[in-house]
C-alpha positions in Angstrom: -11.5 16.5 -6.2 -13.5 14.5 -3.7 -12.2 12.3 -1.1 -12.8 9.3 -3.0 -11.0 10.7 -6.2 -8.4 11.4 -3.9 -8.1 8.2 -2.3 -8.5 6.5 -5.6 -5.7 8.8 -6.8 -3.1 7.7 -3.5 -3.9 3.7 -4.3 -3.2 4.3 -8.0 0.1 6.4 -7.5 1.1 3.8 -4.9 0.5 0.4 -6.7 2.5 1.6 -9.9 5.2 4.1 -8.0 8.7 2.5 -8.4 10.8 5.1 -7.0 11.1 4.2 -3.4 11.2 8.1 -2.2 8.1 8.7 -3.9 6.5 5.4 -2.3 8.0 6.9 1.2 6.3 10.5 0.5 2.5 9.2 0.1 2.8 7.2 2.8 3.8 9.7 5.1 1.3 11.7 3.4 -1.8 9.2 4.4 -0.4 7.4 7.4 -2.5 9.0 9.8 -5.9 8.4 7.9 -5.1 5.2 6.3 -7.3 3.1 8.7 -10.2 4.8 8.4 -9.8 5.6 4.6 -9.4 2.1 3.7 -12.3 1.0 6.1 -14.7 3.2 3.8 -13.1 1.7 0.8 -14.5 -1.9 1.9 -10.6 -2.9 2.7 -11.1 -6.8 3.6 -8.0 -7.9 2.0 -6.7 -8.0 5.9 -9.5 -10.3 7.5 -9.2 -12.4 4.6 -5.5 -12.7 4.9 -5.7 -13.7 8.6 -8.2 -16.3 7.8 -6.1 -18.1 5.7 -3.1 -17.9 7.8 -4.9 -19.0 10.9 -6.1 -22.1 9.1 -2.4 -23.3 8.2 -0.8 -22.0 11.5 -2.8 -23.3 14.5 0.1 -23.0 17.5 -1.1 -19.1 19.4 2.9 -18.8 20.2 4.3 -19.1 16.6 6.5 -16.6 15.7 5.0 -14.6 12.7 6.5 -11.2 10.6 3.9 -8.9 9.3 6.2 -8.3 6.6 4.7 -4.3 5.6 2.8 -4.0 8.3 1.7 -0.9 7.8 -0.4 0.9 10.6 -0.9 -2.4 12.0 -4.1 -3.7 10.5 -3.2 -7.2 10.4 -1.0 -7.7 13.8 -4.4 -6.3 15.3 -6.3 -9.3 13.6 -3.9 -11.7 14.4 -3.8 -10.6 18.2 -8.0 -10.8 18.6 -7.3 -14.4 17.4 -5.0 -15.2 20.1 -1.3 -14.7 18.3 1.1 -13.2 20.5 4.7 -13.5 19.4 4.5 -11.0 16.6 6.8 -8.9 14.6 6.6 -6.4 12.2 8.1 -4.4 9.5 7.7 -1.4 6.9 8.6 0.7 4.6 7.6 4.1 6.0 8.3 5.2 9.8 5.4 7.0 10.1 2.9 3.8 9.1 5.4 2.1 11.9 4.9 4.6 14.4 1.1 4.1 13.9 1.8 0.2 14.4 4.0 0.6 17.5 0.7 2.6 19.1 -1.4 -0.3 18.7 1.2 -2.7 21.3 0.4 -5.4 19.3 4.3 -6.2 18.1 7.2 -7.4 19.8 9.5 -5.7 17.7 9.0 -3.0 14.3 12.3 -2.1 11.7 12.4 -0.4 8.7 12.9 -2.7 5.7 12.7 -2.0 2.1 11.2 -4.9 -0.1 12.9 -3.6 -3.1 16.2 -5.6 -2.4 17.5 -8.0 -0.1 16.5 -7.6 3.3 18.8 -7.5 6.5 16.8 -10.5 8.6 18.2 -13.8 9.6 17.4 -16.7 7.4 14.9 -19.2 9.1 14.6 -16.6 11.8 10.0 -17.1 11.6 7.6 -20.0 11.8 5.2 -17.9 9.2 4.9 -15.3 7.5 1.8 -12.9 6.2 1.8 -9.9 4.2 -1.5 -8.2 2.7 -1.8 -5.2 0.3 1.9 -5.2 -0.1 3.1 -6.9 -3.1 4.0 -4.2 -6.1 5.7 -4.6 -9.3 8.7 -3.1 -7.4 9.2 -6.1 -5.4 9.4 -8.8 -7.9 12.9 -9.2 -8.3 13.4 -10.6 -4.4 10.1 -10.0 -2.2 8.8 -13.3 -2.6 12.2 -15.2 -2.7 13.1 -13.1 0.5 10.0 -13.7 2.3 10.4 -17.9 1.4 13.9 -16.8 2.9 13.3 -15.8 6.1 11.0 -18.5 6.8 11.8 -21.7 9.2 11.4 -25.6 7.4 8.1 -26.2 6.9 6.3 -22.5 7.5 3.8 -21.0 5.5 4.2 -17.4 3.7 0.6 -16.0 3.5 0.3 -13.2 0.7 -1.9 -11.1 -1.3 -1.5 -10.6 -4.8 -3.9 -7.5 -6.7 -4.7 -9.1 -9.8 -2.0 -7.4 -12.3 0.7 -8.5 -10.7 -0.6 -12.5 -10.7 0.9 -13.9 -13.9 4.7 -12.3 -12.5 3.8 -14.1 -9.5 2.9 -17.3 -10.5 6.2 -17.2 -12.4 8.4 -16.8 -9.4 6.5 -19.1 -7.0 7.0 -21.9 -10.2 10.6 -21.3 -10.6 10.8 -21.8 -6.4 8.8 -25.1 -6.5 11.0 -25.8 -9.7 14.1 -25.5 -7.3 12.3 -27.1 -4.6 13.0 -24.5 -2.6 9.2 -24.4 -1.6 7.1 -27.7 -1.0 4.0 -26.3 -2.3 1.4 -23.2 -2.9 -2.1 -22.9 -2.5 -4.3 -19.6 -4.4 -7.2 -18.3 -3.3 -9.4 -15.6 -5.3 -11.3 -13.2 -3.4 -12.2 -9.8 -3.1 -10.2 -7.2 -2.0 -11.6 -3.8 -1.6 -14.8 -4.1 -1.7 -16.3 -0.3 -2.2 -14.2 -0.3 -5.4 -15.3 -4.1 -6.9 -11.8 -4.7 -6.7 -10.4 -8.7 -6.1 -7.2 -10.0 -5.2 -5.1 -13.3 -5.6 -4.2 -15.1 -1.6 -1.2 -17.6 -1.7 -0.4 -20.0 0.7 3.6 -20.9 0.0 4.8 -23.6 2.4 8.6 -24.1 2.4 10.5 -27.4 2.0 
């Protein structure tokens, strides 16, 4: 098997693995390559992410969660643009232990998307989370993420393109409830060594 094949078969096992261990056990697995293996895989979902987020929130000190953080791909982007009150959070300790080495997080814990989360409600002024969203999540991730979010702040999200009709369902029942003020989607690519294209909401609460 090449390295590609192998790759390929990590991102596969990973968007459609529902048992949380099993999610835990390939990322520990590719934590410490995971940068440079999604760099050859055209991985722009991040830079794409940040873009939209830094066009909605302009204020440097707001304070933002990197909700899956990973190894720390995004709080790196967002720090090269001047963001410097930022917090993140995963799944696996060993993708956090690669974030904590970057220094560009106030705090890291351990959450698990797959329920109810243990963070404050209206405890962050936005909100971002790219390459994240699986079928796993889509009883409470979104809801969760809305949440956590202060009056008025955006939650910036990626959405791979399976997974956009279940999405669209929950973001309408949230604006249905007016629990969110309104959504934004942007289409773009994603990975760009495999053709692949993702869905970017912008979800701004009431």
């Amino acid at each position: 098997m090449t390295q590609n094949q192998q790759l390929n078969s990590i991102v596969n096992q990973l968007v459609g693995a529902t048992d949380p261990e099993e999610v835990k056990r390939l990322y520990k697995q590719w934590a410490a390559s995971y940068d440079a293996d999604l760099d050859s895989f055209g991985y722009v979902a991040p830079r794409i992410g940040v873009q939209l987020l830094s066009q909605v929130v302009v204020n440097a000190q707001a304070l933002i969660h990197d909700a899956g953080c990973g190894t720390g791909l995004v709080g790196t982007l967002l720090t090269q643009l001047g963001y410097s009150n930022l917090h993140g959070s995963d799944f696996s300790s060993e993708m956090l232990e690669q974030a904590e080495s970057t220094s560009h997080y106030h705090s890291l814990q351990t959450l698990d998307f797959g329920g109810p989360i243990d963070v404050a409600a209206e405890a962050y002024d936005a909100v971002i989370s790219i390459g994240v969203y699986t079928q796993r999540f889509n009883q409470h991730f979104i809801g969760e993420m809305v949440r956590i979010l202060r009056p008025g702040g955006h939650f910036v999200f990626s959405c791979r393109e399976q997974y956009y009709d279940e999405v669209v369902g929950t973001v309408f029942e949230l604006l249905k409830s007016k629990f969110i003020a309104r959504v934004s989607v942007h289409h773009d690519d994603y990975m760009t060594g495999q053709g692949a294209s993702a869905f970017y909401f912008d979800i701004q609460k009431k």
